[in-house]
Each structure stands twice: as structure tokens, then as C-alpha cells.
N, C-alpha and C positions, 0 to 999 in steps of 0.2 A: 776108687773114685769117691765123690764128696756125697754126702746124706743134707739133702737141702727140700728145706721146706720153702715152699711155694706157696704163696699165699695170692689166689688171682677171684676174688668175691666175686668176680663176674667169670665165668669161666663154662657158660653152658649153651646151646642153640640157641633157648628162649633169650640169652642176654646179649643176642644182637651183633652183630658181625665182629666187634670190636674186640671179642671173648673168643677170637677165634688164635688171636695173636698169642695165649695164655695158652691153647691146647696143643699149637705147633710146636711152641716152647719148649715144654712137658716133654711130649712125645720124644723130640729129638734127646733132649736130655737124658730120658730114660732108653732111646737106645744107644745112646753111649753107656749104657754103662753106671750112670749116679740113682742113687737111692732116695725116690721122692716122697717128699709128703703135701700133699696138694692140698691146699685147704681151702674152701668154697663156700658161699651163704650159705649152703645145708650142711656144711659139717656139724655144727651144734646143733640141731633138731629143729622144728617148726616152731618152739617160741623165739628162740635166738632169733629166727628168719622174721619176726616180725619187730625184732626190739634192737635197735642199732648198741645199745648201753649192755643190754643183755649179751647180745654176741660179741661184743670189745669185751667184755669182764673174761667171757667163756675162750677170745685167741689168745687173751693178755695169761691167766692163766693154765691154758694149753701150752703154752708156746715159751711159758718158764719152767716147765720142767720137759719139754720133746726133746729127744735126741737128736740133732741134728749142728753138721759144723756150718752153715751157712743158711741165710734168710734172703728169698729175693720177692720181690713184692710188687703186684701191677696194679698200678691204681690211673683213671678212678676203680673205685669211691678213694675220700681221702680221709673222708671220717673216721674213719678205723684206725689209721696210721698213727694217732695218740696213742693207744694203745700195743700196738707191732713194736714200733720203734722203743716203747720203752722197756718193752721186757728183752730186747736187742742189749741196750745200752746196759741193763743191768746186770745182763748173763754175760756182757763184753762178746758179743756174738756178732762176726761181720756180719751185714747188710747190703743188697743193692735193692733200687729203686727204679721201676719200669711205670714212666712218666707218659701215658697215652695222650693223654688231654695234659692242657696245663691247670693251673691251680688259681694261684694270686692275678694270673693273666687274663684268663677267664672272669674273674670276679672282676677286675679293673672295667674291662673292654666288653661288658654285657653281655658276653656271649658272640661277641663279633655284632651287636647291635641287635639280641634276636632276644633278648631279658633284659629287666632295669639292672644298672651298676650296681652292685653290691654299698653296704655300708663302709664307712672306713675302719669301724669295728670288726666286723668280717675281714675285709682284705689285711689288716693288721695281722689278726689271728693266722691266716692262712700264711702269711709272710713270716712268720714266729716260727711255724712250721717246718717251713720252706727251709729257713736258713739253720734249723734244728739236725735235718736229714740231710745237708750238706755239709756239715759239721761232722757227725758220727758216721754217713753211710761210707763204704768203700768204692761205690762209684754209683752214677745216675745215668737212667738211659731215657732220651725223647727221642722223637719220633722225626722233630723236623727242624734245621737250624733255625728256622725263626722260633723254633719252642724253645730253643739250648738260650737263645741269645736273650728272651723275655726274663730269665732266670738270673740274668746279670747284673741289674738293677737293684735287686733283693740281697743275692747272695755276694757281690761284689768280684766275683769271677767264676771260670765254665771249667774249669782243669779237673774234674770228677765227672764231668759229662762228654755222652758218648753219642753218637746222632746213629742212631739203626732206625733205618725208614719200616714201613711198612710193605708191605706186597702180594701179592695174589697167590692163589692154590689152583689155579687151571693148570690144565694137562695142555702145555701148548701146540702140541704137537699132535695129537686126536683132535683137538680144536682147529689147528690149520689142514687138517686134511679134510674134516665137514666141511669149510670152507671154501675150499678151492673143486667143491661141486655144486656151490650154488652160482645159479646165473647172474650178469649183471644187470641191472633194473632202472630205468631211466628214471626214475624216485630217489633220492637219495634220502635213506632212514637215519633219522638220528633214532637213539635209545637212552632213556634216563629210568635208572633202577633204584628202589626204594624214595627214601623222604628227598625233598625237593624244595616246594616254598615255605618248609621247618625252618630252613636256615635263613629264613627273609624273604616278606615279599614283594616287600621294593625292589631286591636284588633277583628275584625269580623273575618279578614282570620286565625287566630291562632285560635280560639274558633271552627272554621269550621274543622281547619283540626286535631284538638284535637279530635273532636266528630267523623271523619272517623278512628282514628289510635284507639283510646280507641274500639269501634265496632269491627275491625278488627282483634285485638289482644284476646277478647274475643273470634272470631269467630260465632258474632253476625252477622243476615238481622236488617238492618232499615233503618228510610227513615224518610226526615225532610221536614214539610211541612211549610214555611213560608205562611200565611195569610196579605191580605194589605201590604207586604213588599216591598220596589223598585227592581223589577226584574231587571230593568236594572242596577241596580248598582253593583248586589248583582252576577250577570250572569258569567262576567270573573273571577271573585274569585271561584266560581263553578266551572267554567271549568280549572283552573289553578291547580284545586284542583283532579280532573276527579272525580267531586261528582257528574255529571248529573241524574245518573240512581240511586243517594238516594235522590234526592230534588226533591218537586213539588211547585208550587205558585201556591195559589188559590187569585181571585182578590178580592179587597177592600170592606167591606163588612159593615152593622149597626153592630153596636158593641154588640148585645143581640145574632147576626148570629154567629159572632166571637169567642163569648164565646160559644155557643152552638157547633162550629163544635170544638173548642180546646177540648171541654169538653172528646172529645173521643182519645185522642190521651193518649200517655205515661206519659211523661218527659216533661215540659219546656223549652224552650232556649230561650238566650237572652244574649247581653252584658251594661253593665252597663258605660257610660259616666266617670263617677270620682265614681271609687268603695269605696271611704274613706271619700265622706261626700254626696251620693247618695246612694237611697235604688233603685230606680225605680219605674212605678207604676204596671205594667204588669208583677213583680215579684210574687204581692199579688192577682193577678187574677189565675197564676198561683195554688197557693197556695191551693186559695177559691176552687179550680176545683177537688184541690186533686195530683195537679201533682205535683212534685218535682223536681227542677230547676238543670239543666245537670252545673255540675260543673267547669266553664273556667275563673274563677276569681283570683284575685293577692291572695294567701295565707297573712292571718294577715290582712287583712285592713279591713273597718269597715264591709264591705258590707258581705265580707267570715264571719266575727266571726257572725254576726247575724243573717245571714239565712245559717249557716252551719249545722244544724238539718237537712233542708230540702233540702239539696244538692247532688246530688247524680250522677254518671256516666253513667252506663247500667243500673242499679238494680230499677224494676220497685217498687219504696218506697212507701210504702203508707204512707199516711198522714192524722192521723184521724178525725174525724169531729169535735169532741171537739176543734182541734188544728184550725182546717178550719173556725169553729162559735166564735172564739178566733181573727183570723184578719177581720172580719165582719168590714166595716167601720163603721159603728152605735154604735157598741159596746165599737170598740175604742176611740170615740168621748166622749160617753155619761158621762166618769169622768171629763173631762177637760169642761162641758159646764157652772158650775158654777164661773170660771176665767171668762167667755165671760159677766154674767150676775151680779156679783160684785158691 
């Protein structure tokens, strides 16, 4: 089997769910069988972990003399990647590139409207970049076709790109059997886990006040419970809203807590950063639990056409397990590991 350094800077709990796609990885990898070397912000000591210049000097010369026949690499960060890539190119060592977020896309489109537009000095740079690692890498993986397809404009085509979505770690099958003991409640709960109006708050207060007028009109009770969400950001949109008396905050919780208390609620919610080349990750948590995602998204963009099965407004949708053991992150993974192993 191959000796492959892995390079995922983000790769720990404290770095947020998105590091979680880096330890699945891994994992699988090494029970197949390949010999990893996993390199992390702490691999080079606590000054490296404070000095971006310092730790690119410390992978750049690490990583020209390690043994290893293949480099795969998860970014973000992408800062580093001057550094990875070139001591790739100069030991003539294949390369893949594991694209979470986008890059030049991101800098163009603010963030999905949530930071100012980068300079054009920056998005140059990062496009320099872009089309550097699509040149020497042996293949590229995104997350989502609208991430594959933002890349086409830069690189001038996708034939080295490979779309592996993301997906959930629930047990779904412990989880539907908790399930189908709790009672039905003439409330219908929605449940929204972690950040929330980060990604916009013009887009948070429309998705809020979509979900009181849809209830209303129905002539439905519910009640929306944000888990670990910023109360205080989230508080004058509620009351601007007079949503106080259907919203609760429960505080910041381990993320097995989190899944466990979403587990009992209804519906989903959530708003999505750039609905046209972001999927999110607490979509597919959603999903795994069984719930299906309250509908407050741009009609036609990538995010609506792909999880529009599972979107729905009051109607309490089931989602079946077959579909649930179908976004299993393991499952989704396990076609794409022999690109990694090449």
C-alpha cells in the first residue's frame, strides 16, 4: 500500500466540524492498510503554531526530505499551499488537493455577501495559485458542483476534478430506533445547530420571518429551538420579528449532546453562506437524523436543486433510512479512496 503524507492544518475538535472530513479520511485510510503521515498546526511546535512563515519554512522543509510516494492535502488554509506544492513539484512527487471551501470564489463573492470583496491583487494571487495546482496536481476534489464549476473560469476546465460531497457520522439506525419512541406533539420543532446569522443577517431575518408567516398561514403551534447559536446576535432579529414566544436557545453543547437533543425535534433550519457552490455541513446532520431541511433558499441554485427531495416547509417529511445510510460520510468516501491510493 502507498506511504502518504497528509497534510489537513485543520485536523482537531477545537477546528470545528469541517476537520472532521480530514480524520475520516485518515482513519479509513489507515485501515486499509497505507502508511500515514499526518501533518497538523502542531506538528512543528508552538512557535511554528503562531507564525504562518515559520511553519510553511518548517512543511516546506519537512516534506523535501519525508518518505513518502504521494502528498494529499485539505485546505482551507491555503496559505500554506505555496509552500506544499513546491516542494511536491521539486521532489516530482504526485499531489491531490482536497478543496473544502473555495478560494478565488470566495474572495470574488465576499464570502457569499458576509465580508468586503477582496482586492484584485488578492484574487489574482489566489488565481495564480489555483491554476499552479491544477497544472502539477494529479487530481482535485470539491465538495460541491457548484465549487467544481467556480474553478472553470480560472483554470479553463474541471477534467482533474472530482465532486465527493460531504456527509454525516450518525448511527442511523440507534438514532431511528430513539426516535420512533418519542411521541408526536402538536408543536412542530424546528432545530438549528451551531452558527446561524454568521452567514448573513439579512438572510437569517428573511428565513426567520418566512418560517413565522408559512406556520401562520397554515395555522400551525411551533417553536424553533437554536442549539450553540449566538443569542446575542440572533435576539433583536427575534424581537424585531415578535418571534420570542416560538424561539428557545439551549447553550453550547459536545457535539454527540447536540445531535442527540436535534435528534427529537421536527424540521431542520439553517441558512447557507453561498447557496451556489456551498452545501454546508449541518445540512447532512440534519438529514442523517431524519429531519428534513425548512425551505428558505434562492429557488435554482445549486444548493435548492440538490437537497430539494429533502426540503420541506411545515409537513413533518420523513426521510428514509436507506436515504439516511446513503449520506453516511464512510459510505461516501469509500469510492473515491482508491484516487488517494493511485
Amino acid at each position: 500500500m502507498k506511504k502518504i503524507a497528509y497534510v489537513a492544518y485543520y485536523f482537531f475538535d477545537e477546528d470545528g466540524v469541517a476537520s472532521l472530513r480530514s480524520r475520516v479520511l485518515t482513519d479509513m485510510l489507515e485501515n486499509r492498510g497505507n502508511h500515514l503521515d499526518i501533518i497538523t498546526k502542531k506538528t512543528f511546535g508552538e512557535k511554528a503554531l503562531k507564525s504562518k512563515i515559520l511553519w510553511g519554512l518548517k512543511a516546506f522543509k519537512y516534506l523535501m526530505t519525508a518518505d513518502y510516494d504521494k502528498l494529499f492535502v485539505s485546505c482551507g488554509p491555503f496559505w500554506h499551499l505555496r509552500f506544499i506544492i513546491l516542494a511536491c513539484i521539486l521532489r516530482k512527487k504526485k499531489f491531490m488537493v482536497d478543496i473544502r471551501d473555495p478560494w478565488s470564489a470566495n474572495l470574488k463573492r465576499g464570502f457569499g455577501g458576509t465580508k468586503p470583496k477582496a482586492s484584485k491583487f488578492v484574487i489574482k494571487r489566489a488565481e495564480f495559485w489555483e491554476r499552479l495546482i491544477y497544472k502539477y496536481s494529479e487530481g482535485i476534489w470539491t465538495v460541491t458542483d457548484g465549487m467544481k464549476e467556480s474553478h472553470k473560469e480560472v483554470v479553463g476546465d474541471t477534467d482533474k476534478f472530482t465532486v465527493v460531497i460531504n456527509g454525516h457520522d450518525i448511527n442511523v439506525e440507534e438514532v431511528a430506533e430513539t426516535q420512533n419512541q418519542l411521541s408526536v406533539s402538536p408543536v412542530t420543532t424546528y432545530v438549528c445547530m451551531g452558527k446561524f446569522v454568521e452567514y448573513g443577517v439579512e438572510k437569517a431575518e428573511k428565513a426567520l420571518k418566512k418560517l413565522k408567516d408559512v406556520n401562520n398561514q397554515a395555522g400551525k403551534q411551533f417553536l424553533l429551538e437554536f442549539i450553540g447559536c449566538n443569542e446575542e446576535k440572533i435576539r433583536p432579529i427575534i424581537s424585531k420579528l415578535n418571534m420570542e414566544d416560538h424561539v428557545r436557545f439551549i447553550p453550547r453543547m459536545p457535539y454527540h449532546e447536540a445531535i442527540a437533543r436535534a435528534s427529537k425535534a421536527d424540521i431542520g433550519f439553517c441558512i447557507i453562506r453561498d447557496e451556489d457552490i456551498e452545501h454546508g455541513t449541518k445540512t447532512f446532520d440534519y438529514i442523517g437524523l431524519g429531519l428534513p431541511i425548512f425551505d428558505c433558499f434562492k429557488q435554482g441554485s445549486h444548493f435548492h436543486q440538490f437537497f430539494e427531495p429533502y426540503l420541506t416547509l411545515t409537513e413533518r417529511k420523513e426521510i428514509s433510512i436507506e436515504t439516511r445510510k446513503k449520506f453516511y460520510r464512510r459510505n461516501i468516501f469509500l469510492p473515491y479512496l482508491k484516487e488517494i491510493e493511485k
